[in-house]
N, C-alpha and C positions, 0 to 999 in steps of 0.2 A: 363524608364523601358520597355514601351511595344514596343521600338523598339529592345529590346533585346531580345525579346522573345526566337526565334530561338536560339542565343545563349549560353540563359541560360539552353533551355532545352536538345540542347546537350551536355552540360557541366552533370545537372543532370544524362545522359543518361551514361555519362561518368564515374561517381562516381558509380552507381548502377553496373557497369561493372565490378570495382573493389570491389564492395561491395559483388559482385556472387562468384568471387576467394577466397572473406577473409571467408564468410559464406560457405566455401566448397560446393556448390552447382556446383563450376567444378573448375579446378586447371588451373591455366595460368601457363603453366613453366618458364617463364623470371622471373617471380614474385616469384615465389619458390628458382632459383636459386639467383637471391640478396637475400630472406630473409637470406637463407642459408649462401651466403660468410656476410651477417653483421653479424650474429649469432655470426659465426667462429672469424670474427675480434673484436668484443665487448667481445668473451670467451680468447681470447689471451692476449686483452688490461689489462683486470682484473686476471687472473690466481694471484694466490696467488705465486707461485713463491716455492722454496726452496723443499729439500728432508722430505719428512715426516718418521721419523724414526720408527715407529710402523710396519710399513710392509716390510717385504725382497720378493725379488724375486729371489730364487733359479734356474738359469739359464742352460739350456741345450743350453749352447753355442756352438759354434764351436772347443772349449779348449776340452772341457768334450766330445765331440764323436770324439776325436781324437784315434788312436789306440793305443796310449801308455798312454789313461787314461780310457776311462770308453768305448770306443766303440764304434760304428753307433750303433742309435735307428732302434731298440725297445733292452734294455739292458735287463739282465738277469732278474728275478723279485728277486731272491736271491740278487743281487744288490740292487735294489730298497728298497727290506726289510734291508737289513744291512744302507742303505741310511735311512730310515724313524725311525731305533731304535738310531742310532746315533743322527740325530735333535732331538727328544725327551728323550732320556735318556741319552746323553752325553751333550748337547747345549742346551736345556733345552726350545725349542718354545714352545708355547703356543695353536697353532693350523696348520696344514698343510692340504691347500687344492690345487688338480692335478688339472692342465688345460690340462689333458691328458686325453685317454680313455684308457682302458686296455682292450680291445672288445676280442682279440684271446688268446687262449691257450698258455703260453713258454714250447714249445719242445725243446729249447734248451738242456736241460739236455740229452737227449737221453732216457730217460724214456718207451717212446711210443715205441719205438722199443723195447725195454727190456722188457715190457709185450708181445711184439706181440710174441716174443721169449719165453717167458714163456710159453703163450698160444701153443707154437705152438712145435717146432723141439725141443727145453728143458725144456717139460714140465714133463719129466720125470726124470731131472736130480736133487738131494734134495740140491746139495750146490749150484745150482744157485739159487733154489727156495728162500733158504735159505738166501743168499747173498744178494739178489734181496730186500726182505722182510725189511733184515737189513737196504740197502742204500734208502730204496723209501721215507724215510724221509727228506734225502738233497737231492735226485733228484728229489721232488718234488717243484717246482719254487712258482705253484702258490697257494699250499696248505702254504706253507712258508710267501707270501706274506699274503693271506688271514689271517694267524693268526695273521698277524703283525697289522696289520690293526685293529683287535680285540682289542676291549678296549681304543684305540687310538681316539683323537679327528681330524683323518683324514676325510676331505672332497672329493668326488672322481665329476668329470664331465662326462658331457654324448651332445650329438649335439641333435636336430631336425631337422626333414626334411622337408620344403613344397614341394616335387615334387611329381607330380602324383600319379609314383607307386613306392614311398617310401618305403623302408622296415623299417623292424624290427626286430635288431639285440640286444642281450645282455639281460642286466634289466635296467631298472630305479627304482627309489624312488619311496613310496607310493604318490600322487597327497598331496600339502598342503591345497588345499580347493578342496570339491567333487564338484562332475557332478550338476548343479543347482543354484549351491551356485548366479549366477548373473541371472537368467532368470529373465525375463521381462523386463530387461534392456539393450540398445542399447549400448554394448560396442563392437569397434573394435581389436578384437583379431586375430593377423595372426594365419591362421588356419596350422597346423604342422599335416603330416601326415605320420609323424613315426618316426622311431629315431635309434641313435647308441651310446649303450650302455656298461656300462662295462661288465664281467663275473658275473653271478649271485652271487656266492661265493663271491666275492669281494664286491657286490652291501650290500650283508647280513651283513658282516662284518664293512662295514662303519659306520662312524658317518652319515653322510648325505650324498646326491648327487645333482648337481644343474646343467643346462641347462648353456652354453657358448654360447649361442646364443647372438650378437648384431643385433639392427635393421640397416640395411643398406639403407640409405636414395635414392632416384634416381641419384645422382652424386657419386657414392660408395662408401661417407665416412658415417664413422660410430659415431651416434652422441646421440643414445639413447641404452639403453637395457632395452628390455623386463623384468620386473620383476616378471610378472606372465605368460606364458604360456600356452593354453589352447590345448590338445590335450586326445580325449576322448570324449571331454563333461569334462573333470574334468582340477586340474589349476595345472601347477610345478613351482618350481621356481628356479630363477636365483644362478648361482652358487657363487655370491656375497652375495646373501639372504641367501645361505644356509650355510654359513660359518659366518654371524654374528648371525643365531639361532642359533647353534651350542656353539657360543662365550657367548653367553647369557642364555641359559639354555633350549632350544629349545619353545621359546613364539608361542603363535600362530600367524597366517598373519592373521589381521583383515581387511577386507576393509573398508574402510574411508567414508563415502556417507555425499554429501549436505543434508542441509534440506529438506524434501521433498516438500517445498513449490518452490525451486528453481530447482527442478528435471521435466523434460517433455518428450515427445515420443520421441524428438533430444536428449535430453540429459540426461546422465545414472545417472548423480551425483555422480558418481567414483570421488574420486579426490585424495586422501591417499592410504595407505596402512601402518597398526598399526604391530608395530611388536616388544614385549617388549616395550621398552623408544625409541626405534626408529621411527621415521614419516617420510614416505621416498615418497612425490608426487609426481603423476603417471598422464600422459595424459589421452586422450579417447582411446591407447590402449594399458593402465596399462604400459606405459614404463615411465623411469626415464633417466631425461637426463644425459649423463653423465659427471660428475664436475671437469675437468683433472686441477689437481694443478699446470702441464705447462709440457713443453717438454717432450720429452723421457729421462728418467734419472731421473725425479722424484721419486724414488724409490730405493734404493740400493738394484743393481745387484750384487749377488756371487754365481762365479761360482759352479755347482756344482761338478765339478771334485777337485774343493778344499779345496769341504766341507768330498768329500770320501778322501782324500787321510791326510787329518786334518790339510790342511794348514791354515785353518779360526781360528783366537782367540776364545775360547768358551764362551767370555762375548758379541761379536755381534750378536749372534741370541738368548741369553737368554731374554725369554718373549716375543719375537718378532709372529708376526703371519707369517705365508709363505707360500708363493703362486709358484708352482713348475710348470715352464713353460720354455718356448722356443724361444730366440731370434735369433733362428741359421734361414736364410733363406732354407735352403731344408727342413726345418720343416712345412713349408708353414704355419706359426701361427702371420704373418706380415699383418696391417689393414692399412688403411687411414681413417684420424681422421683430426681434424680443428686443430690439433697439428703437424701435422707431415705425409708425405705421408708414410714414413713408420714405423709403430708404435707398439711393440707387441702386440698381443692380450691378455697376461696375466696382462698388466699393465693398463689396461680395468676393469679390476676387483681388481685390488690396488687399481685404483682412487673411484671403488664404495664403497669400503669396508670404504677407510678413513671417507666418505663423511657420510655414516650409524655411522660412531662410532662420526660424530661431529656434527651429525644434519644438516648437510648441503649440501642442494641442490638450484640448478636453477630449478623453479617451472613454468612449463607449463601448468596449467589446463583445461579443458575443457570451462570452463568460460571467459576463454580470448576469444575464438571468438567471443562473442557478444562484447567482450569490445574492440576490432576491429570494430565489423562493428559500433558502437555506433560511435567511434571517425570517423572514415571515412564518417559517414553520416552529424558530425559535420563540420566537416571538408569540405565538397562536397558540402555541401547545403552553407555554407556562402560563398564558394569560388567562387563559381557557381553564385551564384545573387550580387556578390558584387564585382568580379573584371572587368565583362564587364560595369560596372560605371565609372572602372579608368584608366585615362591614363597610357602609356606604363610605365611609371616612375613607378606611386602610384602600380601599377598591380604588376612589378614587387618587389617593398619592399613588400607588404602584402601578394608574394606570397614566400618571405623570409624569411617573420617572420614566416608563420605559418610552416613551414621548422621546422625554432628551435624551432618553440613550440612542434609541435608532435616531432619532435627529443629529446629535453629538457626531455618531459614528456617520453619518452621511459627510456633517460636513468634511471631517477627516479625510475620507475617500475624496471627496472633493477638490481639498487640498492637495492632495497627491497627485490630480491630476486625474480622474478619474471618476464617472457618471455612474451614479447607484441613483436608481427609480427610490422617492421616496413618499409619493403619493399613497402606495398600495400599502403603505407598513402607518402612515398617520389614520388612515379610512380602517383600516381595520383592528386597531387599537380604539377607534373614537366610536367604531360598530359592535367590539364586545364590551367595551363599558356602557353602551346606549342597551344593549340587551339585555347583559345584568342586569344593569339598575332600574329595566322595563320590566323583567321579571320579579326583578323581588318588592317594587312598585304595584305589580299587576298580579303576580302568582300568590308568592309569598305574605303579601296582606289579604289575598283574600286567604287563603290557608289559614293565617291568622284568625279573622271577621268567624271562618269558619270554627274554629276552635274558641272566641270568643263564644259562638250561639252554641257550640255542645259543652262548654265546660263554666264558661263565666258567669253562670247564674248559681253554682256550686263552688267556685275556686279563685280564692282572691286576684287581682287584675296583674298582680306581678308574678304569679305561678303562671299567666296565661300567656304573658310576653315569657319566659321563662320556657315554657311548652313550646311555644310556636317557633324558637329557632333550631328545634328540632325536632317537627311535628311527628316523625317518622317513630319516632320512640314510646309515643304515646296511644294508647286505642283504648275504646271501650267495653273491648270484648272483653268477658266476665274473664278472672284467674285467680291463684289463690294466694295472699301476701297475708306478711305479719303485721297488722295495722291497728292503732287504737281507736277507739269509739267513744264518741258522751252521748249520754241521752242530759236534758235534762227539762224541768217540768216544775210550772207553780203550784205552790199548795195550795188547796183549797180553791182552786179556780175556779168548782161549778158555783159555788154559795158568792166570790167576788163576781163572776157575769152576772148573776139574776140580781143584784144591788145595781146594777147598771143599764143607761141607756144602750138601743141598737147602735147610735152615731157616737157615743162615749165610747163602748166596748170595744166599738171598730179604731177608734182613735188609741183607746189605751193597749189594746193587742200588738196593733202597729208599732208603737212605739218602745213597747218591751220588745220585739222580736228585732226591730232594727239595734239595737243598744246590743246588745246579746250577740247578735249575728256578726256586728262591727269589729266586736270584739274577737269573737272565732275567726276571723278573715285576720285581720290582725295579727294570728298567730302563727296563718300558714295552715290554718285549717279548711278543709272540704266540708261547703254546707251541704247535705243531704238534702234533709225535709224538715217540716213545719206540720206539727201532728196538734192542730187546735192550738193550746199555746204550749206545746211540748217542740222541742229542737233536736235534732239530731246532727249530730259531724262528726267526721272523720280525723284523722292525719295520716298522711303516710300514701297517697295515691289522689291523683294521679301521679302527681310528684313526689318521686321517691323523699324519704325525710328520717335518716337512724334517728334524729333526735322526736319521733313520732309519738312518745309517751310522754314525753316533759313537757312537748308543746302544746298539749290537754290536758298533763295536769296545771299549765302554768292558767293554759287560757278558763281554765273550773273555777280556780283561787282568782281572774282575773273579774271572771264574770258576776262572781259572789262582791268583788270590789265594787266595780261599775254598779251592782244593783242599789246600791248606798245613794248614785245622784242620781236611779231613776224613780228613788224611792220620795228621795225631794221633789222630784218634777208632779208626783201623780201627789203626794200629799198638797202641795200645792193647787190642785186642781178640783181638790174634796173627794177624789179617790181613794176607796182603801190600800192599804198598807198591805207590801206582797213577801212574802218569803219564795224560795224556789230551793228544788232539791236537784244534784248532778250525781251524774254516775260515767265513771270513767273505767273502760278495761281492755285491755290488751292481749291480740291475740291472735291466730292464725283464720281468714274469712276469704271469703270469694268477694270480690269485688267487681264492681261490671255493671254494663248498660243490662237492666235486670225488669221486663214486667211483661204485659200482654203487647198481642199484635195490634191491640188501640190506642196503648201508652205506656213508655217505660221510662225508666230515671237508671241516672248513677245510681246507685247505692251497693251497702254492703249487706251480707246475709252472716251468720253461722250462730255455733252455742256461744263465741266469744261478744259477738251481738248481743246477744238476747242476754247475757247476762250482764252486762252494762246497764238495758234497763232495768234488772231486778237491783242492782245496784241503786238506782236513782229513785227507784220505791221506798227503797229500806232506809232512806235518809229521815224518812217519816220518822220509821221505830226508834232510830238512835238519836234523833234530834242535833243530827248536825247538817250542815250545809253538803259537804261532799263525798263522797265514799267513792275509792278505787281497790280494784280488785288487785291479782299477788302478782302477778303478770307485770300488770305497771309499777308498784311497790318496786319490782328487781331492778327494771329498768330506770328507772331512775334515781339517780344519786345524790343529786345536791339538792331535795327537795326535804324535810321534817315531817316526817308521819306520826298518824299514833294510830297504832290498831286497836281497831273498834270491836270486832267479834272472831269468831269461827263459825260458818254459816254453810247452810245446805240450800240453795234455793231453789223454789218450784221446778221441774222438768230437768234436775241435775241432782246425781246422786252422792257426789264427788263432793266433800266440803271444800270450802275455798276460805281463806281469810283475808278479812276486807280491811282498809286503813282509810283514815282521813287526812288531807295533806294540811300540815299548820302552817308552814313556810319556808321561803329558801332558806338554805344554813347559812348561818350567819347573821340572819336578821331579824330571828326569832329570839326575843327578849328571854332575860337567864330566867327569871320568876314562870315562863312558860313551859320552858324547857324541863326547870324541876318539877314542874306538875304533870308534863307528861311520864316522866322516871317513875315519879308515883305510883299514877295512874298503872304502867306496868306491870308494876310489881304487886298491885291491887288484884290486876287481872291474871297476872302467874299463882295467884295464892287461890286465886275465884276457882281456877282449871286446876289446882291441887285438891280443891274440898278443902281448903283451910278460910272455914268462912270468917273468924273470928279475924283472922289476918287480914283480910281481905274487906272486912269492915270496917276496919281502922286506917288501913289506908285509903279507901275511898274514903271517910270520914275527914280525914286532911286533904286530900285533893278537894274535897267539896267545898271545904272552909276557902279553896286557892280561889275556884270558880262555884259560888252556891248556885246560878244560872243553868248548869250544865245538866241538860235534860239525861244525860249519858248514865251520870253517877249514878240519878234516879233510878233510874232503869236497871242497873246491876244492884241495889240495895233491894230492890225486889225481889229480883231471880235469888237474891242469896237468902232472904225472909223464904220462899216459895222451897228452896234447897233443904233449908231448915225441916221443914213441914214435910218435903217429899224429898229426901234424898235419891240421888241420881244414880247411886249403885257405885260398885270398883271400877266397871270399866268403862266409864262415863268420858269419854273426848271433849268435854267443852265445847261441843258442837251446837247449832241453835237451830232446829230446823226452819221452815216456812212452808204453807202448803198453801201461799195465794202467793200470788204478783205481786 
């Protein structure tokens, strides 16, 4: 863990980055626009699908402003009124609300001049007076209109404006909640600073009027409306609001608020809006998102050039509600929406209307951002401490699952009815596994490269993958461990170079040293150094290894093997024929990056050093291949020794007793085994002064192996004993006073 510090804590740093977006404390726009297009594709996956037949939308198409039916807009309002008595007293709807403004005067009739005539050049004539007086009841457009309206459960619309220096034109409705109604409560209401309204007369004479305003996201589609607007200081509402009070008996808009245990200086605890049996929840600024039951067409369009001229059966608008709008392009009343680039704007208010008559919304609360950042910090903190643990495999399945888990758990909430952001939890699941896997791509290989160049020209390539996933454990600063050592060295090396070529000897050194060294890597052993054709290695460091003595006496017995085919290779080449002596011991040394301030090495130092090589000298005198000190003897178990002396060597005053390893137990043939027993008891008689004993047993051990330079050697010392007896208190010790 604590070599990941670093990259846990920019993983944390990471999570908190997205945790700043989801807590609104600033807005990432990459993160806004995915949450945006899933929005749109999880609202299109699910749309309900099919025409809902409760609402018509009475269209000012492109049919109905033809000139052989109803005209280019703005029509007569005498039109409109013979339009509006027919839906209600002929066709029999239920309610009719304008996605229109009726803001100017119709002088069409020619009226205004016909006063100004009155007033003016014939105002003294009594049968125009009279005339005049007679017709100003049908050349009145919008006194006509205006009574029509009267009594009628017409709905009329009006715009808002945020720019600057907005005007203010027309009337609006009275506010449905006054000036106050939310002080002390942090809600985000777009601030609207005027409006265009209809003709006052018209305003009077309505059932109600409501605001057309949709919120328009920063990508321009339109995904919420405003159901409260706030301009004044006081609050209007939407002109889908205002047509199901209307449908309902005009209830009041209650605002919905948490408990106030769950309300703080962030948060207003808006979350509803009570309206009659209606519950229609609103964000933090009072909008409702909008719940489109699918494409454009959800709604039966009839035209209304076929409803003036009575081509519509009278039984498809009976009870229907209608919404009178515009899907003619020069109407410019065409939106982008997650349905459709282009989509009316009256069918904007079908979808809200159905959604208040069934109860049914997608609910955005203010409380979901915390249930954001809660998950995100679940999410960031286990991800963050728990995948720089796993390899690239584990990292990447766990950073899959929690994929489908926050995906899983989205759509759930989704289902429920209920909007959870889930842009900010897939980006920063997909940005700590991109850093991970950039870090241990970028860091941790070179950390590696790096521990390749300080240890891989000494330490086989699996110790160095082995080191590098946990570089932190490793260093070369010198300390002191119990570690074994081989030296080991050809005989007779100087007299085999001077029988050789410059380009031979560099071939044949080569190729001993590679063969040898293959072997020590092989075993899990540390190469040191290359002293001419002498070899030095370790066990047991950098990487720790208890089994540090077996793995040098195996690789001694291994190298003595091996020198058999490289003894083939050079005979074959008309090289002489090489022996080599090893020396193996075990023991407490400093180890460490060890030399001058112009060049140093791994290596080891101490007496347990240096007496390995006197070991690997002494294989001379005894005329065997390997000799380890008592140190290794203890330590190792399953290996067959035979002790060769009791010896005192140059710069040690301490005698030590050396053995030769024959083989692992078990695979050492019986006829071997008895000759070693022998051999023992040869050597326990030698160290009694029972020469005679001791010469009859080496005598049959000799018969086992006549070869055995060994025997020789002690048939001397006991001829030599004869001659010079060693005294009583003689230890079978053998000194040495050279290397």
């Amino acid at each position: 863990m604590k070599r990941h510090v670093v990259r846990i804590a920019l993983g944390l740093a990471l999570m908190l980055l997205f945790i700043g977006h989801a807590g609104d404390f600033y807005n990432i726009g990459l993160i806004t626009r995915l949450d945006n297009i899933i929005y749109d594709t999880r609202l299109v996956l699910t749309m309900p699908g099919g025409v809902d037949p409760r609402v018509v939308i009475l269209d000012i198409d492109e049919r109905s402003l033809d000139k052989n039916a109803l005209g280019r807009w703005p029509w007569r309002r005498d039109k409109i009124s013979a339009l509006l008595k027919k839906l209600f007293d002929e066709y029999g709807i239920v309610i009719a609300g304008f996605d229109v403004v009726f803001a100017e005067p119709d002088e069409s009739s020619g009226l205004p001049v016909l006063d100004k005539l009155a007033k003016g050049k014939l105002k003294d004539v009594g049968e125009f007076q009279s005339a005049l007086k007679e017709l100003r009841p049908e050349l009145d457009y919008d006194s006509i209109f205006a009574n029509t309206l009267k009594g009628r459960p017409v709905v009329l619309a009006y715009y808002l404006n945020s720019e600057e220096n907005a005007v203010r034109s027309g009337a609006i409705p009275e506010p449905v909640l006054p000036e106050g109604t939310f002080q002390g409560r942090k809600i985000r209401f777009t601030t609207w600073r005027g409006y265009g309204g209809n003709l006052p007369e018209f305003q009077a004479n309505a059932a109600n009027a409501g605001h057309f305003n949709p919120l328009v996201d920063a990508d321009g589609v339109s995904r919420r409306v405003p159901m409260l607007a706030e301009y004044g200081g006081a609050y209007y509402e939407a002109l889908s609001l205002a047509m199901v009070r209307v449908l309902a008996g005009y209830p009041k808009v209650e605002p919905g608020f948490a408990p106030a245990r769950f309300s703080s200086k962030s948060y207003s605890g808006l979350e509803w809006l009570k309206v009659g049996p209606v519950t229609i929840p609103v964000d933090d600024t009072v909008s409702a998102l909008i719940p489109y039951r699918g494409r454009r067409g959800s709604f039966k369009y009839i035209s209304l050039a076929d409803v003036y001229f009575d081509k519509v059966p009278k039984d498809e608008l009976r009870g229907k509600i209608a919404l009178i709008g515009t899907s003619a392009p020069g109407l410019l009343d065409l939106r982008s929406t997650p349905v459709g680039a282009v989509f009316p704007g009256v069918e904007i208010h079908a979808n809200m209307i159905t959604a208040m008559l069934d109860n049914e919304f997608k609910e955005k609360p203010p409380y979901m951002l915390g249930a954001e950042v809660v998950l995100l910090l679940i999410a960031g903190i286990t991800l963050s401490l728990l995948v720089p643990l796993l390899s690239p495999l584990k990292a990447t399945l766990v950073s899959l699952l929690a994929t489908l888990l926050i995906t899983g758990l989205n759509v759930i909430v989704w289902n429920k009815g209920l909007v959870l952001p889930l842009a900010s939890g897939l980006l920063m699941i997909a940005a700590l596994f991109a850093l991970n896997m950039s870090w241990g791509y970028f860091v941790e290989s070179r950390s590696k490269r790096q521990f390749t160049e300080l240890f891989g020209q000494y330490v086989p390539p699996e110790l160095v993958d082995e080191m590098a996933k946990d570089p932190e454990k490793y260093t070369m600063e010198g300390k002191s461990e119990e570690l074994t050592v081989l030296f080991s060295d050809i005989v007779g090396f100087t007299s085999i170079s001077e029988g050789l070529a410059p380009k031979e000897l560099s071939q044949f050194i080569n190729d001993y040293l590679t063969a040898m060294s293959l072997v020590i890597r092989g075993n899990r052993g540390t190469l040191d150094k290359y002293i001419g054709d002498a070899i030095m290695a370790f066990w047991g460091a950098p990487v720790a290894d208890p089994e540090h003595a077996r793995q040098a006496v195996i690789s001694a017995m291994a190298m003595q093997a091996e020198l058999d085919n490289v003894r083939a290779q050079m005979r074959a080449r008309g090289w002489p024929d090489i022996r080599i002596g090893v020396g193996v011991n075990t023991g407490q040394m400093r180890v460490g990056d060890m030399g001058s301030k112009l060049r140093k090495a791994y290596t080891v130092m101490g007496d347990a050093v240096n007496l390995s090589s006197r070991l690997e000298g002494l294989t001379r005198v005894y005329g065997v291949g390997i000799l380890v000190g008592p140190n290794t003897r203890q330590l190792v178990k399953d290996i067959v020794f035979r002790e060769v002396d009791r010896v005192k060597v140059k710069g040690k005053d301490e005698p030590v007793d050396i053995f030769e390893p024959i083989g692992i137990e078990g695979q050492v043939e019986k006829k071997v085994m008895d000759e070693i027993k022998l051999w023992h008891k040869a050597l326990r008689a030698y160290r009694a002064q029972n020469w005679d004993q001791a010469e009859m047993d080496l005598f049959n051990a000799q018969r086992m192996s006549p070869e055995c330079t060994l025997y020789q050697l002690y048939f001397e010392r006991i001829k030599q004993c004869r001659v010079d007896p060693p005294g009583p208190n003689w230890d079978g010790v053998t000194t040495f006073k050279t290397k």
